[in-house]
C-alpha positions in Angstrom: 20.1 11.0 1.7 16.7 10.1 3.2 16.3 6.5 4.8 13.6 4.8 5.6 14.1 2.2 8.1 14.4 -0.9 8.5 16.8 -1.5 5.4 17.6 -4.0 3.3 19.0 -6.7 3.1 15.6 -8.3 4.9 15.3 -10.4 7.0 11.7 -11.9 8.0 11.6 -10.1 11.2 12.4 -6.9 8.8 10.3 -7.4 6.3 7.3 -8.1 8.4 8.4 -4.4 10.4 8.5 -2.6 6.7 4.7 -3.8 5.8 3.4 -3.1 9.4 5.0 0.6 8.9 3.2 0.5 5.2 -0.2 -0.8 6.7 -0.1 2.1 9.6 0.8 4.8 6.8 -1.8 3.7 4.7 -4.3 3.6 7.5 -3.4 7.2 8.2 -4.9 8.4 4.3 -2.3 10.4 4.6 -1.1 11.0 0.6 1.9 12.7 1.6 3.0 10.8 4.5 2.5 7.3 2.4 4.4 8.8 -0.4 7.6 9.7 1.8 8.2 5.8 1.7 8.9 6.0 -1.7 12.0 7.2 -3.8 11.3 10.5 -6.0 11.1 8.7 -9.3 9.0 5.2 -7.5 7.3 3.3 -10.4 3.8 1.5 -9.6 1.3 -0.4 -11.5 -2.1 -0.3 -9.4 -4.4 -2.0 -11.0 -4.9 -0.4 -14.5 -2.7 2.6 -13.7 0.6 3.4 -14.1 2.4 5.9 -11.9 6.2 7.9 -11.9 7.1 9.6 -9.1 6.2 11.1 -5.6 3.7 13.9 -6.9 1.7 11.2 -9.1 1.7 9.0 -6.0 0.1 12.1 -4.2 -2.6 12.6 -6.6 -3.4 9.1 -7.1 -4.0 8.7 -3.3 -5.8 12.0 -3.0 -8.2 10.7 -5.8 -8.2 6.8 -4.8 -9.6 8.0 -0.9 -12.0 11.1 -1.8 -13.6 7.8 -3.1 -12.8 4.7 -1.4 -14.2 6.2 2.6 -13.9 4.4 5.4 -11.1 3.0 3.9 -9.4 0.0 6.5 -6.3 -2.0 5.5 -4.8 -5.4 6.4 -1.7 -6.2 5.4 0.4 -9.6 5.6 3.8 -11.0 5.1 4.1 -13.3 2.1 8.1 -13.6 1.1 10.7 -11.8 0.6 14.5 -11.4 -0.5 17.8 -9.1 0.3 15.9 -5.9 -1.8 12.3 -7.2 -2.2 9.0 -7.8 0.2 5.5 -10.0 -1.5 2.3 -8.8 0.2 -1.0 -10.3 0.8 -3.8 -7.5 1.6 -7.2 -6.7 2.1 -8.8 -3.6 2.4 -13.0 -2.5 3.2 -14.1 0.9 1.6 -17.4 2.3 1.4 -18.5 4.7 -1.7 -20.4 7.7 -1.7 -23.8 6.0 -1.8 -23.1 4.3 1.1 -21.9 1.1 -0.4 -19.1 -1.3 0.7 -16.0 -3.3 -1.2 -13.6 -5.3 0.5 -10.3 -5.1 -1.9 -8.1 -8.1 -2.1 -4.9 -8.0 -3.5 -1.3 -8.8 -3.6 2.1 -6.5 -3.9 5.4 -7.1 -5.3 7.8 -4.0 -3.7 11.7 -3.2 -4.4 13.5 -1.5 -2.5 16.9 0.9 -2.5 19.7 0.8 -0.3 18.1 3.6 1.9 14.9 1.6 2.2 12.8 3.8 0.1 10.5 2.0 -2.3 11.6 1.9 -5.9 8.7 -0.5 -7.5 5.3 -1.5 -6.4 3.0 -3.5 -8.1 -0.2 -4.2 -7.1 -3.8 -6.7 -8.5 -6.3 -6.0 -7.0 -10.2 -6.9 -7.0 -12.7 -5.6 -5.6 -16.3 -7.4 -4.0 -19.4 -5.8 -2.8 -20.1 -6.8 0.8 -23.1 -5.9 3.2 -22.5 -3.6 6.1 -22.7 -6.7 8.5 -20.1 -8.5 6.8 -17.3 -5.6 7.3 -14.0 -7.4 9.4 -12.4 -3.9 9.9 -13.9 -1.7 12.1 
């Protein structure tokens, strides 16, 4: 059985590990690699879309950056229980035309006893921002 380290139960100091490990995947626009962090049959809401499963998680991502570039992500520690991790985030994109968004958002994540994601649920919002006014280089 795959495990993904550090494990539940959480502590802070754990929990604050497993997002930093998220952030740094995420960073990396990696769709497979990000997906590894999640059990084969994961469940997510992200924003209006539901998802089941590593391969969905694979195309979303593959969609979500081939149009969200530039993509840079900040994620913080909120709370958290024995199986479960709350997360504050931001994140600046830029479209096709040139544009940018900074994202801001919070996720609710369960976990299995092998540290593999189970549910994530994520709001999101998104706000046009000038160029000069990106925090994420």
């Amino acid at each position: 059985m795959e495990k993904r380290y550090p494990l539940p139960p959480f502590t802070k100091e754990s929990a604050i590990e497993k997002i930093q490990l998220a952030e740094d995947a995420w960073n990396s626009q990696s769709p497979l690699k990000v997906s590894k962090a999640y059990t084969l049959n994961s469940v997510w809401r992200n924003r209006d879309e539901f998802i089941s499963g590593r391969s969905e998680i694979v195309e979303f991502l593959t969609r979500k950056w081939a149009k969200e570039l530039n993509y840079r992500l900040k994620k913080e520690y909120w709370a958290h229980t024995d199986d479960r991790i709350a997360v504050r985030f931001e994140y600046e994109y830029s479209n096709a035309e040139g544009h940018w968004f900074r994202a801001y958002g919070n996720e609710n994540w369960e976990f299995d006893e092998n540290g593999l994601m189970i549910k994530r649920f994520a709001s999101i919002n998104d706000v046009p921002i000038d160029e000069k006014d990106r925090k994420f280089r």
